[in-house]
matplotlib code that plots the C-alpha trace (Angstrom):
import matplotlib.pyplot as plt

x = [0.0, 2.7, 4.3, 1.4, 0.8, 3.9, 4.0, 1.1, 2.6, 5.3, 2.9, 2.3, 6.0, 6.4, 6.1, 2.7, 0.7, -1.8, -4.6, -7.3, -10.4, -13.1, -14.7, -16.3, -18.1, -15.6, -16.7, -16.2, -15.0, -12.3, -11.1, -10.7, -8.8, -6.7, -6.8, -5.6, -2.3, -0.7, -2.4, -4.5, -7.3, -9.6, -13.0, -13.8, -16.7, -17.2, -18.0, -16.6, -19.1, -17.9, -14.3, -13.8, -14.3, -17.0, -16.2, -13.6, -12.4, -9.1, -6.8, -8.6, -12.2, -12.8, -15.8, -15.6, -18.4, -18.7, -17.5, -16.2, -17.4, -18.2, -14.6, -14.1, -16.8, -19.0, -22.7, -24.1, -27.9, -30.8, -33.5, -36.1, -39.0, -36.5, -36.8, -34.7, -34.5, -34.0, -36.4, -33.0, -32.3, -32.9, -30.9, -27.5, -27.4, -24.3, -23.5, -20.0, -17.9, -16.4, -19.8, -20.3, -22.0, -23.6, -23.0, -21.7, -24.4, -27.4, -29.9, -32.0, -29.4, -28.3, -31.8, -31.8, -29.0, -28.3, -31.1, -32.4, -29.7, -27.0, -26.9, -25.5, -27.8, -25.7, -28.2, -26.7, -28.9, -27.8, -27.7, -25.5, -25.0, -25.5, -21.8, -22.1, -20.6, -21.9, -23.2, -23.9, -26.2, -26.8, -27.9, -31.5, -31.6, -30.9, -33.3, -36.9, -39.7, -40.6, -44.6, -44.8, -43.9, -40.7, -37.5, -34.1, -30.9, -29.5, -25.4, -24.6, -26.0, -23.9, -21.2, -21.2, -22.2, -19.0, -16.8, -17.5, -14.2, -16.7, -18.8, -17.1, -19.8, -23.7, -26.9, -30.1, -33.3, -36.9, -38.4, -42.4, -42.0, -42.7, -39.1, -35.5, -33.1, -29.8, -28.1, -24.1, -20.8, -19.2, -15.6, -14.5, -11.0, -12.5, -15.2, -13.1, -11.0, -14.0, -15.2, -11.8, -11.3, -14.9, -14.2, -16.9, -16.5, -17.0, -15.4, -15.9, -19.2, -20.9, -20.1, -22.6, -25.3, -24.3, -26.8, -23.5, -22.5, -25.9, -25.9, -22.7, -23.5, -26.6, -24.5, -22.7, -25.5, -26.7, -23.6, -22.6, -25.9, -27.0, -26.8, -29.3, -32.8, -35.3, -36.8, -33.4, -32.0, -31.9, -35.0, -33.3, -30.3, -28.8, -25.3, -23.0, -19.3, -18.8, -17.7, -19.0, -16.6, -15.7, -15.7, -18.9, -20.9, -21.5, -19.7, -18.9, -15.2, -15.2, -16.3, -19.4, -22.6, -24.7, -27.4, -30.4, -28.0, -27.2, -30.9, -31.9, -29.4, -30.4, -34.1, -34.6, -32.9, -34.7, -37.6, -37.3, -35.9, -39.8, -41.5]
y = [0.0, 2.7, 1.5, 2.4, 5.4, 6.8, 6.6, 8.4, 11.1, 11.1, 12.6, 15.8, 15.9, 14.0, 16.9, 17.9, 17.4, 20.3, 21.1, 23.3, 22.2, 24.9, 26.5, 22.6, 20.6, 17.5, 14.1, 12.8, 9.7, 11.5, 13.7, 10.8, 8.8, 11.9, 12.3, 8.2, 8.3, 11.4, 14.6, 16.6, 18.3, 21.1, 21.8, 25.7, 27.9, 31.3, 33.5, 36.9, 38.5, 37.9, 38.1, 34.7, 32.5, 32.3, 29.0, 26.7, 23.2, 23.6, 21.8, 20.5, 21.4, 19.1, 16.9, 15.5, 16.2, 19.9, 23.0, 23.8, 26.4, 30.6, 32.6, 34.8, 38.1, 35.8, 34.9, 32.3, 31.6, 29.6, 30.3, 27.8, 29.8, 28.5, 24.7, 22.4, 18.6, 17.6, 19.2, 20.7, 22.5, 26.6, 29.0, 29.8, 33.4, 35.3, 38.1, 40.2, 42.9, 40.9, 41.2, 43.7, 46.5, 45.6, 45.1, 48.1, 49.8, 46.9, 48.1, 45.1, 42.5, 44.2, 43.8, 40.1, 39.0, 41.4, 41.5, 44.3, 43.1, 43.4, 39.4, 37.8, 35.6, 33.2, 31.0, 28.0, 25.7, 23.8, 23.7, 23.7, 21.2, 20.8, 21.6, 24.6, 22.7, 24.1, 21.7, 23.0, 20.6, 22.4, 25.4, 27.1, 28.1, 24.2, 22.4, 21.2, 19.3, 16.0, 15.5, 14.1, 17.6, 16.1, 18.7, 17.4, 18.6, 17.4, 18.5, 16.4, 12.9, 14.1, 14.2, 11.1, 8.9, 10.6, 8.7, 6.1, 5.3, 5.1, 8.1, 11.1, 13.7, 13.4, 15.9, 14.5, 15.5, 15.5, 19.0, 17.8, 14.4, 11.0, 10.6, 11.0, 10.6, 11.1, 11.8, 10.6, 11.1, 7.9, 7.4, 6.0, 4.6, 3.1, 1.4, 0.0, -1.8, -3.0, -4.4, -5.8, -7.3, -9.3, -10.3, -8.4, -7.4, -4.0, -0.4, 3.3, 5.1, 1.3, -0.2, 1.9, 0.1, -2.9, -5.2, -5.4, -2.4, -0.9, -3.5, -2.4, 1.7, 0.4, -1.2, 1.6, 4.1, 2.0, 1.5, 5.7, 6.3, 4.1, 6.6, 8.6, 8.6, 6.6, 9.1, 11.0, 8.2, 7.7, 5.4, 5.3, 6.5, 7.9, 6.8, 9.7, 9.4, 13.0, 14.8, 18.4, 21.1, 24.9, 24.7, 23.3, 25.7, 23.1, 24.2, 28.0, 29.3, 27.7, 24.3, 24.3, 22.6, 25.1, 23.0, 24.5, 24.4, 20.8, 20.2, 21.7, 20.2, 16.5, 17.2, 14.8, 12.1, 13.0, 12.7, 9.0, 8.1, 8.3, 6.9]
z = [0.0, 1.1, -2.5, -4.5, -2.4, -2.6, -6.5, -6.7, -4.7, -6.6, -9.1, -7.9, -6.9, -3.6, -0.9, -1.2, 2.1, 1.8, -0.7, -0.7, -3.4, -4.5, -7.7, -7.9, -5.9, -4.6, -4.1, -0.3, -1.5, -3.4, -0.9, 1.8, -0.8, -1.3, 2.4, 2.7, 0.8, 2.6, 1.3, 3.6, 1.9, 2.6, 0.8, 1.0, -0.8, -2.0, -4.9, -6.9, -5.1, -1.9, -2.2, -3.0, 0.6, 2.7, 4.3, 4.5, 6.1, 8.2, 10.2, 14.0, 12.1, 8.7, 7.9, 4.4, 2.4, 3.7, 2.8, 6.3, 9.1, 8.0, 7.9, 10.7, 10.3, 8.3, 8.8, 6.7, 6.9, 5.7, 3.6, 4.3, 2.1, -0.9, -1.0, -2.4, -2.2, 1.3, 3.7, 5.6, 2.4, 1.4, -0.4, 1.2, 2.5, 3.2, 5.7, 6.4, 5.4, 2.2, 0.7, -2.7, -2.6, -6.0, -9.5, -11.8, -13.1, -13.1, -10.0, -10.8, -10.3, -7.4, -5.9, -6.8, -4.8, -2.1, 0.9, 2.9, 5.6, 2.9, 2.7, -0.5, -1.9, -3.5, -5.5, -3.9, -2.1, 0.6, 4.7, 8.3, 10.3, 14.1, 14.2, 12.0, 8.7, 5.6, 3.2, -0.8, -2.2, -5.7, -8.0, -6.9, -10.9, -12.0, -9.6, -11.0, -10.1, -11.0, -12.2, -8.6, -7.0, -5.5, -6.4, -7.5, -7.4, -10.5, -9.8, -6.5, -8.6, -11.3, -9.6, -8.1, -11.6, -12.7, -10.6, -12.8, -15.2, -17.8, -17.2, -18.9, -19.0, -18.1, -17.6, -16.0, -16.8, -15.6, -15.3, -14.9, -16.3, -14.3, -13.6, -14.4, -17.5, -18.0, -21.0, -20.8, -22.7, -22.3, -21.8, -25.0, -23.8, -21.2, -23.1, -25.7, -23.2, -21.8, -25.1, -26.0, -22.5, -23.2, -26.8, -27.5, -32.0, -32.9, -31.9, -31.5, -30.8, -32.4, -29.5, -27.3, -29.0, -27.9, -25.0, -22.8, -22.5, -22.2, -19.1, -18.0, -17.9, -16.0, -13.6, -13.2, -12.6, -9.6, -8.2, -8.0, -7.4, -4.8, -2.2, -3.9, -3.6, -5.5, -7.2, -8.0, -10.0, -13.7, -15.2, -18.6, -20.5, -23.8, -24.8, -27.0, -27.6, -28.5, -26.1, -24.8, -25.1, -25.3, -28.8, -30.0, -27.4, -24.9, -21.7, -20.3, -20.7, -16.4, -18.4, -16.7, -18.3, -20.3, -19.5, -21.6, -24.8, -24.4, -23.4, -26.8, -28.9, -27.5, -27.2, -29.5, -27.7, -24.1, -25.7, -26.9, -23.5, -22.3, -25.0]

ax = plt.figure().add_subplot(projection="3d")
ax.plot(x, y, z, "-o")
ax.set_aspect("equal")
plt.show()
């Protein structure tokens, strides 16, 4: 184990210890492995218009899976009357001298996001422990309903099915339909070995057409999803081997998920996922 550990460390040049993660969210499973071979990690949160942090994990005060405890002259809050998911859940308010004034000329904006208390509403949903751990469990803007009325947070599932080695990329969907579908970029490498490993005859984007590797995404999708509730989980999936990019207008210049551009450009493929 220390072999195989150390090699990895040798990776990022053999005398790191300390990391801090932010900008995305980071699996727990990832930062305890990271954790496990030597590399103390700390998950923090925060946006532009805040001056960057809000919270963050440190040394004698870390739970994975959290963002950490509010910064010194920070106030975080709840808002309850914006529900989310879990029943713990609101939008994520934010209180403290680090917080803008407003943005440069666009009075509307400003009155979006910045309360009578000069709070930050960050448009982050998500909710504080017993301990006072911060928790973000996904975009206000990106959640929907399901035809049952039950919300879902589509990011933190997301996520977690992309821990998969054969999950590159992957949006869910269900805004008022019966339940959810997921629409995934598959890790072409990955699935060829697969293939070639099982004597299966084929290659390339063919071989996502194929009964066994259908079977094995399935798999996959209730393995990384497990956690997840019932009703949050994939019903059915679409299989692409392009992946989305920069270039072909599918992710932001942050290579986040423009997610109404790539619901529009595979509408077509959504739609056949409920028939």
């Amino acid at each position: 184990r220390k072999i195989i550990f150390k090699k990895i460390l040798n990776r990022f040049g053999g005398n790191l210890r300390i990391a801090v993660s932010g900008a995305s969210a980071l699996s727990p499973s990832v930062a305890e492995f990271v954790n496990d071979i030597g590399i103390s990690i700390y998950e923090g949160y925060g946006l532009s218009e805040n001056t960057a942090a809000l919270s963050l994990n440190y040394p004698g005060a870390r739970r994975f899976g959290s963002v950490g405890k509010p910064l010194p002259g920070v106030r975080i809050e709840i808002d309850k009357t914006v529900e989310g998911s879990k029943e713990e859940d609101g939008e994520v308010l934010a209180y403290g001298e680090n917080i803008m004034i407003g943005y440069h000329n666009l009075p509307d904006k400003t009155k979006e996001s910045i309360t009578g208390e000069r709070g930050l509403r960050t448009g982050d949903l998500g909710h504080l422990d017993a301990d006072g751990y911060l928790y973000i469990t996904g975009r206000v803007k990106e959640q929907y309903k399901l035809e049952n009325g039950k919300y879902v947070a589509p990011a933190p599932l997301e996520e977690s099915l992309k821990l998969s080695a054969y999950v590159d990329q992957i949006i869910l969907y269900g805004f008022n339909r019966p339940h959810n579908v997921a629409v995934i970029v598959a890790a072409m490498p990955a699935v060829e070995k697969f293939a070639e490993e099982n004597k299966m005859s084929g290659s390339g984007p063919s071989l996502l057409n194929e009964p066994e590797i259908r079977k094995l995404f399935q798999e996959q999708l209730e393995h990384y999803g497990k956690d997840f509730k019932s009703f949050e989980r994939p019903q059915n999936f679409a299989l692409l081997s392009e992946e989305w990019s920069i270039d072909n207008g599918l992710l932001t210049p942050t290579l986040k998920l423009k997610r109404e551009v790539v619901e529009e450009q595979f509408k077509s493929q959504i739609e056949s996922l409920y028939s």
